[in-house]
Backbone as CSV, one residue per row, in Angstrom:
resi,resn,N_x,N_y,N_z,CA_x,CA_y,CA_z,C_x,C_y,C_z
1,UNK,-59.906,3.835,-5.534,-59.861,3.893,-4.085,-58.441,4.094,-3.580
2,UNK,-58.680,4.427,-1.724,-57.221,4.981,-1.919,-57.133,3.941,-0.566
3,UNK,-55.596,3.719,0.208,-55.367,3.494,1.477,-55.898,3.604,2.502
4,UNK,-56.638,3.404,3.268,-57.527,4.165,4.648,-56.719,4.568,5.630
5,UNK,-57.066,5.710,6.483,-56.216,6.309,7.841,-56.329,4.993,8.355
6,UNK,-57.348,4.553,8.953,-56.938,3.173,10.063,-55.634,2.323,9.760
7,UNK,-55.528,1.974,8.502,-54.464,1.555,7.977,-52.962,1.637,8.350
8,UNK,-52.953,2.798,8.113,-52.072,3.762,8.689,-51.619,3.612,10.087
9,UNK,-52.650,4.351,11.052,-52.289,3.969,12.277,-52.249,2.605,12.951
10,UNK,-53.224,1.711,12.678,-52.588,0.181,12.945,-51.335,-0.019,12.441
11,UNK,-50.391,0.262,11.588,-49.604,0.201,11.514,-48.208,0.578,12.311
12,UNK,-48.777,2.185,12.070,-47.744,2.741,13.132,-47.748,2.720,14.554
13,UNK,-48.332,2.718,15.087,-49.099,1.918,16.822,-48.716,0.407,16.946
14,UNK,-49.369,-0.303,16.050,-48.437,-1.306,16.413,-47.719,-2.025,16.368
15,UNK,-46.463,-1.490,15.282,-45.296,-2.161,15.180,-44.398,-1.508,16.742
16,UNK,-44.635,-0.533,16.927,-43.853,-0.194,18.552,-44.436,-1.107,19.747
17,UNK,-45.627,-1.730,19.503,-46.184,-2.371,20.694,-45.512,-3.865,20.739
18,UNK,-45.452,-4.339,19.511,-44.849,-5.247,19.181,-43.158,-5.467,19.665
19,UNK,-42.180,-4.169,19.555,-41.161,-4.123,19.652,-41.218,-4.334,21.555
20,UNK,-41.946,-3.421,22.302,-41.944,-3.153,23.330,-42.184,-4.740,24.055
21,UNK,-43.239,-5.343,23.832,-43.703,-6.439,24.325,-42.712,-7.617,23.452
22,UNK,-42.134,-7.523,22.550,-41.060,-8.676,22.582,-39.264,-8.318,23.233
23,UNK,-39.296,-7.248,23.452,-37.959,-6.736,24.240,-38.490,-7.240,25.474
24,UNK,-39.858,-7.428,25.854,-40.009,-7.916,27.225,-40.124,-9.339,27.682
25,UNK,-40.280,-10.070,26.326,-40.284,-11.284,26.278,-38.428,-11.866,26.372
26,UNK,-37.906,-10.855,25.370,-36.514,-10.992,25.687,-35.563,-11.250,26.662
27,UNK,-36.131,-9.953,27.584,-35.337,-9.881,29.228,-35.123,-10.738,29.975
28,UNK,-36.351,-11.171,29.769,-36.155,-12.383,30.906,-35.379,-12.092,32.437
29,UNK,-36.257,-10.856,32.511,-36.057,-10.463,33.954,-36.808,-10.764,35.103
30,UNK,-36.865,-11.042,36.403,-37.200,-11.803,37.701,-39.017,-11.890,37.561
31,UNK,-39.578,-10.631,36.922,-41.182,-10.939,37.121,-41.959,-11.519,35.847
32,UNK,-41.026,-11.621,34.799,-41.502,-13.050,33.930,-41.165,-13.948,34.146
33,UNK,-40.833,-14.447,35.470,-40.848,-16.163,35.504,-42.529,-16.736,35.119
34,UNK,-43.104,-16.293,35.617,-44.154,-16.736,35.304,-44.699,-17.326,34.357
35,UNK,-45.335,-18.407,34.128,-46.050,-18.640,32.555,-46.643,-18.060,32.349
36,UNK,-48.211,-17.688,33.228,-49.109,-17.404,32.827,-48.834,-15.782,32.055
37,UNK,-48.006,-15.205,32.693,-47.383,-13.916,32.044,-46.694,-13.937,30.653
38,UNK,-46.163,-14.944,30.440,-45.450,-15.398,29.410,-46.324,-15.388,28.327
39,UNK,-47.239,-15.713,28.765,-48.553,-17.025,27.724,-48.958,-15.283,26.978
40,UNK,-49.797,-14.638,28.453,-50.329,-13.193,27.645,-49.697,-12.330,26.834
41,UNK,-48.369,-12.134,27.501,-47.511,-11.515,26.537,-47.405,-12.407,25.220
42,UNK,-47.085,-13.594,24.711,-46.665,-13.805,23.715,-47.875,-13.859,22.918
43,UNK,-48.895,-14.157,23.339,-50.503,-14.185,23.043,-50.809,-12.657,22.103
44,UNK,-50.469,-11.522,23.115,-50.441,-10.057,22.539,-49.800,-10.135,21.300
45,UNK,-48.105,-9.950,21.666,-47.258,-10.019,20.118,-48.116,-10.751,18.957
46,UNK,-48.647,-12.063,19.303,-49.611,-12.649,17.973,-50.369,-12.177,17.519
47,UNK,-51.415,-11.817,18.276,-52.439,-10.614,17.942,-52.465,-9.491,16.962
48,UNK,-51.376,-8.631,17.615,-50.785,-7.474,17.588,-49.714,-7.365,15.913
49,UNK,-49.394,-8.971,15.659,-48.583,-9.067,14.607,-50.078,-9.261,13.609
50,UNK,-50.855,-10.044,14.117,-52.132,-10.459,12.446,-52.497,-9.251,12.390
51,UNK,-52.941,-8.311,13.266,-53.694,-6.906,12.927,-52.486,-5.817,12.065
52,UNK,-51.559,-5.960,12.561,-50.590,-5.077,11.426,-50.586,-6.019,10.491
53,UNK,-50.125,-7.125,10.232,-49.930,-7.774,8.670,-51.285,-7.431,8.177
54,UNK,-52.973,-7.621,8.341,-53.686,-7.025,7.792,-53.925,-5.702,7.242
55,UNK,-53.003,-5.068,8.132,-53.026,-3.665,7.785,-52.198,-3.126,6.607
56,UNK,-51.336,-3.583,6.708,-50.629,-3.851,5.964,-51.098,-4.465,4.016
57,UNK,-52.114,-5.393,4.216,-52.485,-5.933,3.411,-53.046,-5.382,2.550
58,UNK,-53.960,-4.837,3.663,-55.423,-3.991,3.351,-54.368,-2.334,2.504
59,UNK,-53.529,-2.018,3.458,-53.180,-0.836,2.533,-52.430,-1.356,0.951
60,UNK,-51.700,-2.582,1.085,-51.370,-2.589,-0.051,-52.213,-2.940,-1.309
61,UNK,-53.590,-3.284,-0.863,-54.398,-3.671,-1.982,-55.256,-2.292,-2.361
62,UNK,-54.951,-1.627,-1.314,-55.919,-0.129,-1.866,-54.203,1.001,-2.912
63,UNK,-53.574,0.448,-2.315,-52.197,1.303,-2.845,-51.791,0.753,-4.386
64,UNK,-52.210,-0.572,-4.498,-51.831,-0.972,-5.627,-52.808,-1.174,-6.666
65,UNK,-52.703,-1.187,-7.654,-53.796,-1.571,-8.509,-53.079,-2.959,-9.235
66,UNK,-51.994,-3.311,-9.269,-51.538,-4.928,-9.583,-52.221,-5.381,-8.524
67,UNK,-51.909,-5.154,-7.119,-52.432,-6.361,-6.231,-54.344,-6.472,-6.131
68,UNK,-54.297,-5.131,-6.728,-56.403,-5.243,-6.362,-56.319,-6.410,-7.918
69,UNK,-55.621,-6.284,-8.790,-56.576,-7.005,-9.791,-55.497,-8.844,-9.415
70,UNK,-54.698,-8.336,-8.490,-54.579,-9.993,-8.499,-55.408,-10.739,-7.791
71,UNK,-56.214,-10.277,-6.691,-56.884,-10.479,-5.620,-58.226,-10.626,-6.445
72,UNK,-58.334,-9.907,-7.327,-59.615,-10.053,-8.658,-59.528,-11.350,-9.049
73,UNK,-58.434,-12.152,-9.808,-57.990,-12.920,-10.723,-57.607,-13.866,-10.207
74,UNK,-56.979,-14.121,-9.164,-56.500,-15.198,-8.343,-57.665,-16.544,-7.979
75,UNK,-57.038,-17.651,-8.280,-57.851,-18.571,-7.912,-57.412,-19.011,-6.430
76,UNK,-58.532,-20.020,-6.400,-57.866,-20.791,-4.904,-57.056,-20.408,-3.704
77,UNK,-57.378,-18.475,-4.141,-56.558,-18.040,-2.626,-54.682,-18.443,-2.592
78,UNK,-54.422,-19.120,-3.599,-53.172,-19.175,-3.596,-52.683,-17.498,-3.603
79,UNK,-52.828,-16.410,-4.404,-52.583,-15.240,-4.228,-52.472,-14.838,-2.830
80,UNK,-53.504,-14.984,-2.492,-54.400,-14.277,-1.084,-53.069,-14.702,0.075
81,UNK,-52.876,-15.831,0.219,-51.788,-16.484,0.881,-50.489,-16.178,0.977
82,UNK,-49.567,-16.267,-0.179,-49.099,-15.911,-0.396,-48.140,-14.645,0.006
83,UNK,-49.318,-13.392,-0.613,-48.845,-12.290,0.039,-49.537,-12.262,1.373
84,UNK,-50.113,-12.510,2.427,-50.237,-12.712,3.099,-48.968,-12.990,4.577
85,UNK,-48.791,-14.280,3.566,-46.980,-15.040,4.472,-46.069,-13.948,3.949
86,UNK,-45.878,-13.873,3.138,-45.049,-12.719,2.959,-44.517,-11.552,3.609
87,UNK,-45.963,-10.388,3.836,-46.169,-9.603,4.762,-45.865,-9.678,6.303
88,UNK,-46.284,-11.244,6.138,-46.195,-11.680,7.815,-44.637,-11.845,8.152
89,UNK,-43.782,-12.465,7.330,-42.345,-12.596,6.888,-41.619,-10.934,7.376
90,UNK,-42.000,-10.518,6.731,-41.719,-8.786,6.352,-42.106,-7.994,7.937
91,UNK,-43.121,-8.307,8.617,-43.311,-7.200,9.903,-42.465,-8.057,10.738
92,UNK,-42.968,-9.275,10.631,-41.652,-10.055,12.398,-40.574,-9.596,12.106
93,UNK,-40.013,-9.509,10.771,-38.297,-9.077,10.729,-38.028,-7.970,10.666
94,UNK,-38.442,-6.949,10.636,-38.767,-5.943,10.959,-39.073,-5.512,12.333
95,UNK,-39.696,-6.577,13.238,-39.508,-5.960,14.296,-38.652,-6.549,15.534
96,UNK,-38.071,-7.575,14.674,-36.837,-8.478,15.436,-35.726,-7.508,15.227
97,UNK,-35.591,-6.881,13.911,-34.585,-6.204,13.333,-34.674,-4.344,14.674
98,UNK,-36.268,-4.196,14.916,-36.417,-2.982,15.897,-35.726,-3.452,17.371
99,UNK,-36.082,-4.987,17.718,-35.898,-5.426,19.016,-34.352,-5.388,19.369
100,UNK,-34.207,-5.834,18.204,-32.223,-6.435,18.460,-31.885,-4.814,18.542
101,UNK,-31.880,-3.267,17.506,-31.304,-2.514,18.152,-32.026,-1.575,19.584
102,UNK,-32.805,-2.124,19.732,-32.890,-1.444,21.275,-31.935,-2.249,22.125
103,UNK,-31.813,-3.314,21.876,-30.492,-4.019,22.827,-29.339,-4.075,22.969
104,UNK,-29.181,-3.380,21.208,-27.382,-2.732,20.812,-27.689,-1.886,21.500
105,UNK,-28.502,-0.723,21.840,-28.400,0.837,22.185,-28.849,0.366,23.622
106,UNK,-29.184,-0.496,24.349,-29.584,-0.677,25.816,-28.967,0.461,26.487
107,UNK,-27.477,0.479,26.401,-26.932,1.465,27.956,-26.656,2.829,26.622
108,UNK,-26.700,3.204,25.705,-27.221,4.315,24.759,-28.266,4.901,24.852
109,UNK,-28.864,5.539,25.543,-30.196,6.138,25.377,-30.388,6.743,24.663
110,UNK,-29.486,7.939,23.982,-29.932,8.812,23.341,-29.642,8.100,21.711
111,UNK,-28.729,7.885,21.691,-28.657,6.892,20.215,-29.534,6.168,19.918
112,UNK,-30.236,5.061,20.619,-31.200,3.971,20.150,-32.280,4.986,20.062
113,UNK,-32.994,6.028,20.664,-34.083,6.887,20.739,-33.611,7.248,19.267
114,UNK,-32.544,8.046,19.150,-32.713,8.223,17.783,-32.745,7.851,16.326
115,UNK,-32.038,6.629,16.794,-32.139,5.762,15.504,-33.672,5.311,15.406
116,UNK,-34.315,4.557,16.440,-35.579,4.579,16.578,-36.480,5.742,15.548
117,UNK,-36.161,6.803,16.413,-36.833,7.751,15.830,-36.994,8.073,14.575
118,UNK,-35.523,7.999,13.846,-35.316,8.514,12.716,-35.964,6.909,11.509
119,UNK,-35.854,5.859,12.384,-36.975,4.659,11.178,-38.001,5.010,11.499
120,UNK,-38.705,5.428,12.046,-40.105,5.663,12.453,-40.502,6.789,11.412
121,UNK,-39.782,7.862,11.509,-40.382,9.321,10.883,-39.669,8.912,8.883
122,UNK,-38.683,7.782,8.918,-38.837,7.111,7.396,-39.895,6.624,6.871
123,UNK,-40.399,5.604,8.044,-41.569,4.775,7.309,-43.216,5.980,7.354
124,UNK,-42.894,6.532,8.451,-43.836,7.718,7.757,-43.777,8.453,6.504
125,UNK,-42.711,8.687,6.253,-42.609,9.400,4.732,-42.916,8.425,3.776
126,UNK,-42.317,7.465,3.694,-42.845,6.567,2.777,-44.003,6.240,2.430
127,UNK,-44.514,5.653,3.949,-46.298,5.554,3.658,-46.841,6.749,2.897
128,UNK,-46.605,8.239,3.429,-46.734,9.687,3.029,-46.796,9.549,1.663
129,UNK,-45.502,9.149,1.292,-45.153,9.425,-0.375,-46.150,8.284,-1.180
130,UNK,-46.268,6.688,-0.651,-46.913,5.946,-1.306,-48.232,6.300,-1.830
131,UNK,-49.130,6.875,-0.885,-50.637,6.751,-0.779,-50.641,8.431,-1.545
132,UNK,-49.320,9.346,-2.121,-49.858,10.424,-2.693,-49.885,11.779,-1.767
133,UNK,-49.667,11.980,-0.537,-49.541,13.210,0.023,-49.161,14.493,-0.709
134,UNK,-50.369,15.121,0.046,-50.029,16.368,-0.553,-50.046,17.529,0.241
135,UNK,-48.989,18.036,0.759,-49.309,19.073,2.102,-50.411,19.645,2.166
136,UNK,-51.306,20.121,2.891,-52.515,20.676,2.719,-53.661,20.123,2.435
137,UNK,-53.638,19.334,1.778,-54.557,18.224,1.367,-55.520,17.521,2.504
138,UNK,-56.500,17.664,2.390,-57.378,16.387,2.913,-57.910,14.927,2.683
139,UNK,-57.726,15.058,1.307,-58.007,13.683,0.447,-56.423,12.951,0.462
140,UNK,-55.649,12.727,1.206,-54.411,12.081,0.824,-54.618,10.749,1.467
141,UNK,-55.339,10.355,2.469,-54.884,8.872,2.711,-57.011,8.292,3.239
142,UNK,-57.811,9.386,2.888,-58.945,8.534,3.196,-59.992,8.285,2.157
């Protein structure tokens, strides 16, 4: 078996939603005083973080064949866990690491867009290269 497209795009969708809605948690500008605004927004980011770490999960157990047979072999979910926290470890800092440079590049527009840009169209290649791409191909990621 291979990686699934959904995979994929939960991924890439919403690690930017994530960045966007914690730069807004950041600001702390005049129309988040609010709690109840507070509450939804930080409510989202949670959400928004378990569905990518699953996604995440889910692609690495179709990408790997160590992790499908640890997930085989593993007792007591200690495995399961594990990489789990891990993953979860791995996207927040990752997108603390996205948040903090939109705030170096704040009065930069065109710099932070591109640095942005240019991790974005990396972790596409990567995923690309992981799951086997093959230009032309239809069988590469479903």
């Amino acid at each position: 078996p291979s990686a699934r497209l959904d995979s994929h795009i939960m991924f890439l969708t919403g690690v930017p939603r994530m960045v966007v809605l914690t730069n807004v948690l950041a600001r702390r500008d005049g129309f988040i005083q609010d709690p109840l605004f507070t509450w939804i927004v930080s409510t989202t980011v949670a959400i928004s973080l378990l569905s990518v770490v699953l996604a995440v999960v889910h692609f690495d157990y179709y990408a790997s064949k160590w992790i499908r047979k640890q997930y085989e072999v593993a007792q007591f979910f200690f495995f399961h866990m594990l990489h789990i926290t891990y993953r979860m470890f791995e996207v927040a800092g990752r997108v603390l690491i996205l948040v903090a440079i939109t705030e170096i590049f704040r009065w930069h527009l065109y710099s932070g867009v591109a640095i942005l840009l240019l991790d974005y169209l990396l972790g596409i290649a990567a995923l690309l290269r992981v799951t086997g791409f093959v230009p032309g191909s239809f069988k590469m990621m479903l």
